[in-house]
N, C-alpha and C positions, 0 to 999 in steps of 0.2 A: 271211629276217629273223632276227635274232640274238636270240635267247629272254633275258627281262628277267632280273636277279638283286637281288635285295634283302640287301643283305649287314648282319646285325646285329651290332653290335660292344657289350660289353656292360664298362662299366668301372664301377670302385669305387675311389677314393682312390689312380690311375694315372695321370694324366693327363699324366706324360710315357712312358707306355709309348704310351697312346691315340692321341697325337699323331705321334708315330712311325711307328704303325700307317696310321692315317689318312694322311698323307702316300705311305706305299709304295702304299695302296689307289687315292690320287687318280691315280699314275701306270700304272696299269696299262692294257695293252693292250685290255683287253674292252670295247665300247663301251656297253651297256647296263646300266647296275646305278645303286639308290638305296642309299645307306647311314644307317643307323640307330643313333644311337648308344643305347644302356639304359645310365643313370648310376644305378648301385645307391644310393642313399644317400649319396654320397660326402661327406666331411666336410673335403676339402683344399682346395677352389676348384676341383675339377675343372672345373665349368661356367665360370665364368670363363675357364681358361685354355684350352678347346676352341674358346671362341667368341675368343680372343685369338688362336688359332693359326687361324681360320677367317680371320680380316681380314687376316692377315700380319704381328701383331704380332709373335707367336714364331716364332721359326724352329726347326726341328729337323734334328739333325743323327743320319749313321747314316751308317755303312761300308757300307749296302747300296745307297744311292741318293743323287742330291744335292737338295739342298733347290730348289725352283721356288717363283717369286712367281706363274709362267705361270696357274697354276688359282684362283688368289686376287683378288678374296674369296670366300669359301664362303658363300653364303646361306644362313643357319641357321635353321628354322624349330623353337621347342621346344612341345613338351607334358608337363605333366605328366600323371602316373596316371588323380588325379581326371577331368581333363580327356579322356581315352581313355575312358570310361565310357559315355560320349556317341558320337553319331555324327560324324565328322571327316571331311569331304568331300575328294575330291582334287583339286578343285580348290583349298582352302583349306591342304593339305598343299602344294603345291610351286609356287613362284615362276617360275623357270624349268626349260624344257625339258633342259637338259643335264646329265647325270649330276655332271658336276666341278663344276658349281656349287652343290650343294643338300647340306646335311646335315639331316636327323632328329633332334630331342636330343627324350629322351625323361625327365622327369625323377622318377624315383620317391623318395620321401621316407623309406625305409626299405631295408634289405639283404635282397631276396626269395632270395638266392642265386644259384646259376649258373642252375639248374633252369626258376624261374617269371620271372627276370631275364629271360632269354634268350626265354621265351614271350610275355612282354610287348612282346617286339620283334617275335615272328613274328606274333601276333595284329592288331598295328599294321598290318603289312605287306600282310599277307593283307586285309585289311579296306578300303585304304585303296590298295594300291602296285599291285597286281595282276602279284604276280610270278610266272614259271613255274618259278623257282629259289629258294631260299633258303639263304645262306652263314650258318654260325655261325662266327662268327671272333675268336679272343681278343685282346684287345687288346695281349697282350705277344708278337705276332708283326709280321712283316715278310714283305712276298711280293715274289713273284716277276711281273716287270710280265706276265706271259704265262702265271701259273698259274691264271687263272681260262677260260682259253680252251683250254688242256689241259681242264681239268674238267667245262666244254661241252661238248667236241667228243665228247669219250666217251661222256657222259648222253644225247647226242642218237643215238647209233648203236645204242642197243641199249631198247624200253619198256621192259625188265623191269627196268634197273637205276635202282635209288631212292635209292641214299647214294653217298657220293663225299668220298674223301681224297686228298690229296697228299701226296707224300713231304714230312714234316716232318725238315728240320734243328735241329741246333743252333746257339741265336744266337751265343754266343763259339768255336762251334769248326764254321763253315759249312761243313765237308765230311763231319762226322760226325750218320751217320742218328740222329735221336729215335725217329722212328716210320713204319713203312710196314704202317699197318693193323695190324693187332690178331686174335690167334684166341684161342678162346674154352677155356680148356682145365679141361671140366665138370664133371670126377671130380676136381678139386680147387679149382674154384671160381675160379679162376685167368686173368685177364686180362692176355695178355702179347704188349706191342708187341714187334713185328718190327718189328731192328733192324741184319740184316744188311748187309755193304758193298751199294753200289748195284754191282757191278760183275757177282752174281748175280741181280740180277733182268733179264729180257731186256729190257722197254722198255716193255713191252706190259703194260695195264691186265688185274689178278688179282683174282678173287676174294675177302676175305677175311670176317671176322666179325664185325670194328668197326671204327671208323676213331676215331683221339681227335677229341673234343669240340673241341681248339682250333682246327681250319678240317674244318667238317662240311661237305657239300652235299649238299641235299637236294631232289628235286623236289616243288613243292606242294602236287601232291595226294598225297601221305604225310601230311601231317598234317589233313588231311578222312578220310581212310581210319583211320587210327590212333590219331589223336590229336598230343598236344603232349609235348614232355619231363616224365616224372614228378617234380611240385613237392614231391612230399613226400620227395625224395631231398638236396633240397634245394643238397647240393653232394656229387661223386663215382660216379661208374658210370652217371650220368641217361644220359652218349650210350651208353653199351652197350645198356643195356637198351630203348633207340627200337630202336637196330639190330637187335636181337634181334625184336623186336614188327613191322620192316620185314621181316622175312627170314618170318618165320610168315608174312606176304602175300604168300612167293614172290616179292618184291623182295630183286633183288642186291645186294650192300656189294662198293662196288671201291674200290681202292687203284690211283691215277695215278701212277706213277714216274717224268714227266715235269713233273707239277704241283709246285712249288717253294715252299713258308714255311719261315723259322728261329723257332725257340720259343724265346723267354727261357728258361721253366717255370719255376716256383719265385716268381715275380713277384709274385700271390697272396699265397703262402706257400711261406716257403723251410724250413722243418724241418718234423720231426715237432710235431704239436702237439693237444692234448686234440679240438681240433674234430676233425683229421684222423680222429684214431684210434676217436674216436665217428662219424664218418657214414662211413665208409671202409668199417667194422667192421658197422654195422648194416646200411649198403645191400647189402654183399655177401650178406647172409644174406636180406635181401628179395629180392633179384636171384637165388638159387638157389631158393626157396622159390615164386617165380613160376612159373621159365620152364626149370629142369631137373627130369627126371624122380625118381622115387622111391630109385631105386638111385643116378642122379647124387647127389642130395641125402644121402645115406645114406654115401655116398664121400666126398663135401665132407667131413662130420661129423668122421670118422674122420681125415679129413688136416688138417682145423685143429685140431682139437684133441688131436690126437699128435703133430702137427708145428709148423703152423704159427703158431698160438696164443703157441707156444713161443720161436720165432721174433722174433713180435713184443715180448714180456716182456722178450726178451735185449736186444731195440735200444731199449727203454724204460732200462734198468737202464744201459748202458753209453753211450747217445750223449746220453740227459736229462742236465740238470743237477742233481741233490741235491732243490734244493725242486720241480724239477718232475716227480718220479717218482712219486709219490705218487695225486697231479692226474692226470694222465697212464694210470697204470695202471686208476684210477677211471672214467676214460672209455672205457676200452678195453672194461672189462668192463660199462657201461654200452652201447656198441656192442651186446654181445653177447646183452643179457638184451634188449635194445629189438628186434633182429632177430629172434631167436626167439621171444616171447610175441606183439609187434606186427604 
């Protein structure tokens, strides 16, 4: 029997990245999975046009797949926040029996972030779905109809492994890698996707340190054992630092080089911008202050701020605009002083 997945998709004022998303998700080959949508606060009609793309009013269109009425209607059942506070029966969560037919709208009245966003959908899930998998998945991706059955077939061969990545593509340029997992490099603090051609990796599922946040998988009981993604991170480094806190339990992080999404990235947020440079800046100095040693942390020091500090002031000065350097530089070093004191 093919172990269930609860795949949580977590949008904010996207909802034709979501719709997109949703579509490649309803065609895919793995026959068990519910999906969840978390609508942060959205202030565009998201909801609206989720549940207009659910009946088949909108269509969407995408070079990776063709649009089908086949799965349509999508029975949509939503809740808000308030309403999750309470006990929610499963039998009063889902209409029918079939994955393609049922969406989760989850609707929270405020922007928790990526962090508590994103827990707000596992918490649902776990509570209510009874999953043996749990997918984080950004809504500004597209997958592969077959890359969630790469990502089973591996979680199932081995207990010890607890997270799981797929080779992430780029959305406008589908042959070139984003991301194949992530290592962790301590003595400078330093979180950097592997992005080598595919033609050096041999096929076969590898170890790595992190896998990006935008299509994690995760087996259930990791987050009974560990916990949930850290909310106070709010947005940036939340999935390293789960991986991190997976890997202290002696659970593997792998990276499936058969498992296929394309990443818009930038979707979100496409530059540099004050929020970045403030949660960017201060999670990294939490996230070394946690989970590296003394001499790591002591080496971090010495390379951001003889290097890399440096670094970043230069791409303030030269890719900001005039009035927003200022702002900009302000939150940087706000990042900095919140990391270190907090």
């Amino acid at each position: 029997m093919n172990p269930k997945v609860a795949i949580i998709i977590l949008n904010w004022n996207g909802w034709k990245d979501t719709i997109e998303c949703l579509e490649s998700v309803f065609q895919i080959a793995y026959p068990l999975y519910e999906v969840v949508i978390v609508d942060n606060g959205s202030k565009d009609g998201s909801l609206q046009k989720i549940n207009d793309y659910a009946t088949g009013k909108i269509k969407t269109e995408s070079k990776f797949f063709d649009y089908s009425l086949e799965n349509k209607p999508i029975y949509v059942k939503e809740y808000s926040k308030n309403e999750l506070e309470t006990s929610v029966s499963r039998s009063e969560t889902i209409k029918n029996p079939a994955s393609r037919e049922n969406l989760i709208l989850i609707k929270n009245y405020d922007n928790y972030g990526f962090a508590e966003g994103n827990n707000i959908g596992i918490r649902f899930a776990l509570n209510n779905l009874n999953p043996d998998y749990i997918l984080l998945l950004n809504n500004d991706t597209v997958v592969d109809p077959c890359f969630l059955n790469e990502l089973i077939n591996t979680a199932e061969n081995d207990s010890l492994i607890g997270v799981l990545g797929p080779t992430v593509y780029e959305y406008k340029s589908p042959e070139e890698i984003q991301s194949a997992g992530a290592r962790i490099y301590w003595n400078k603090g330093e979180v950097i996707n592997l992005t080598s051609h595919e033609s050096k990796y041999p096929g076969e599922p590898e170890d790595v340190d992190s896998v990006i946040g935008c299509a994690l998988l995760a087996k259930s009981e990791l987050f009974h054992k560990i916990g949930y993604l850290s909310k106070d991170y709010f947005a940036y480094m939340e999935e390293t630092e789960w991986c991190v806190r997976a890997h202290k339990e002696s659970y593997r992080i792998v990276h499936v080089p058969k498992g296929k999404i394309w990443h818009k990235g930038g979707a979100t947020s496409n530059k540099i911008t004050g929020f970045t440079l403030f949660h960017h800046t201060r999670n990294k100095f939490w996230f070394m202050k946690k989970h590296s040693s003394k001499k790591q942390y002591f080496s971090f020091l010495i390379y951001f701020f003889g290097f890399r500090a440096w670094m970043i002031i230069g791409g303030i000065l030269y890719r900001q605009k005039r009035k927003e350097i200022l702002p900009s530089f302000i939150s940087f070093l706000k990042g900095i002083r919140d990391g270190i004191l907090t």
